[in-house]
Residue, then its C-alpha position, 0 to 999 in steps of 0.5 A: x525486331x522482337x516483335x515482327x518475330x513474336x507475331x510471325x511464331x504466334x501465327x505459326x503457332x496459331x496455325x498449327x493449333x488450329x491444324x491439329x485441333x481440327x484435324x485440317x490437312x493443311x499443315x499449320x504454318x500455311x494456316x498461319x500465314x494466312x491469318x497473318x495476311x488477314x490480320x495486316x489486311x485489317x489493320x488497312x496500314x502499312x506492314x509494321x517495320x519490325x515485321x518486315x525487317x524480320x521478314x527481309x531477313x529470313x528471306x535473304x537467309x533462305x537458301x540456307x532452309x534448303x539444306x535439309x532437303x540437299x542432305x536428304x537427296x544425297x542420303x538417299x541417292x542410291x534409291x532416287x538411282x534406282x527409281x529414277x526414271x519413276x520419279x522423273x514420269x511423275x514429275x513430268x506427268x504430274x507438271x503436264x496434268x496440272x498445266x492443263x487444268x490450269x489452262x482448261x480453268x484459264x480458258x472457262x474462267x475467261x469465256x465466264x468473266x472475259 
């Protein structure tokens, strides 16, 4: 179990490293997580049980990561009141744009390799 959790914060770490040693915009734990894959994709074997015990257990506490987020709503509901119907178009809009690129490159994806 201390294994699975030193490999997944020297990944994390890894990323962030590298995120801000190249100044990438991509934020360091996703860059992380993909040397992580990467690195379990070589190894061409099943996951490591310590790391994926420690996995199981940080996504069945994940809802408990989202409170953060749910106090944040609440500190600053008198200005999501008062830029709602904003917030709520670019939600919408933002959604619609990105559903029909998605299924503009589905389509010329298809027509390409189908």
């Amino acid at each position: 179990m201390i294994a699975g959790l030193t490999a997944l914060l020297a990944c994390q770490l890894a990323g962030e490293v590298l995120a801000r040693a190249f100044a990438l915009p991509v934020p360091g734990p996703a860059i992380g997580m993909v040397l992580l894959f990467a690195a379990l994709l070589a190894r061409r074997r099943p996951v490591p049980e310590g790391l994926g015990g420690v996995a199981d257990g940080l996504l069945g506490n994940l809802g408990l990561l989202f409170v953060p987020a749910g106090v944040g709503v609440v500190l600053y509901l008198p200005l999501l009141a008062q830029q709602g119907v904003a917030i709520a178009l670019a939600i919408a809009g933002g959604t619609l744009l990105a559903l029909g690129i998605t299924g503009l490159l589905a389509q010329a994806l298809l027509r390409r390799f189908g």
